[in-house]
N, C-alpha and C positions, 0 to 999 in steps of 0.2 A: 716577683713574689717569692718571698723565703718558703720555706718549708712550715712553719708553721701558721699560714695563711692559706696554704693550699691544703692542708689537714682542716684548716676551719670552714673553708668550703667544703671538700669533702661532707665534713660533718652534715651542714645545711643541705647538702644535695642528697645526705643519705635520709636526712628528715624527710625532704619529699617524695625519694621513693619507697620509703615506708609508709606514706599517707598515702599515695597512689596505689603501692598493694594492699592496700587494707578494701580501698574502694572496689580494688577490682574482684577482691574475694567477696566483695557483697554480690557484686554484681554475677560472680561464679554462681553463690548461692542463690540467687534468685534464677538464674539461668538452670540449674539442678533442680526447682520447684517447678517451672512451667515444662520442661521437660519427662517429671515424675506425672506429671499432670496430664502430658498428650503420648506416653506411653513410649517416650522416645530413648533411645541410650545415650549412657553421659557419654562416650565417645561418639565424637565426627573428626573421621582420618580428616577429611576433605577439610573442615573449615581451621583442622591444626596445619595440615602442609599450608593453605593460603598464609594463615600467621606466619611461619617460619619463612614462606617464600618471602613476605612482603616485608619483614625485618631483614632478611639477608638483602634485599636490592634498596632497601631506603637508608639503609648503613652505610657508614664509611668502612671503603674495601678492607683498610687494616684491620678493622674491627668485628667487621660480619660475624665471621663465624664462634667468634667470644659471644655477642650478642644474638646471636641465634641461642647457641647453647644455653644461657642465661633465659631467653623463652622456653626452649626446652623444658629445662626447669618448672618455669614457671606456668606453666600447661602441665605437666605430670601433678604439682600442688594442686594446683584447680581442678584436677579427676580426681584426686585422693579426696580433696576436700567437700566434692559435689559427689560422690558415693555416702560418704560417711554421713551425710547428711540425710543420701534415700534410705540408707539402714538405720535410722533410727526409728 
């Protein structure tokens, strides 16, 4: 594979992880509705270390902790974005 076949997958694989996080912000926001709902806070330490744990040990070792980080992330958006949702 040259180089610009690997940028064109690339490409295609960044398609579906922008379709994959769009899904999962729905899913944020409706998880920010039924928790405004039974009075709960948008943080759970607990059910963010199980994500971080279960991405670090289902990774490839080289990659763990890139992909941890990369959830990290991706948990800090999903509390931004399920606040801003109970403050409206």
């Amino acid at each position: 594979m040259d180089l610009a076949e690997v940028r064109a997958k690339i490409d295609e694989t960044d398609i579906k992880i922008r379709e994959l996080l769009v899904m999962r912000m729905e899913l944020s926001a409706a998880a920010a509705a039924v928790k405004a709902r039974s009075g709960k806070a948008t943080l759970d330490s607990s059910r963010e270390e199980a994500i971080l744990n279960k991405t670090r040990e289902s990774s490839p070792k080289d990659t763990a902790e890139y992909l941890v980080s990369i959830y990290r992330e991706i948990l800090r958006q999903s509390k931004a974005y399920q606040e801003a949702l109970r403050n409206r």
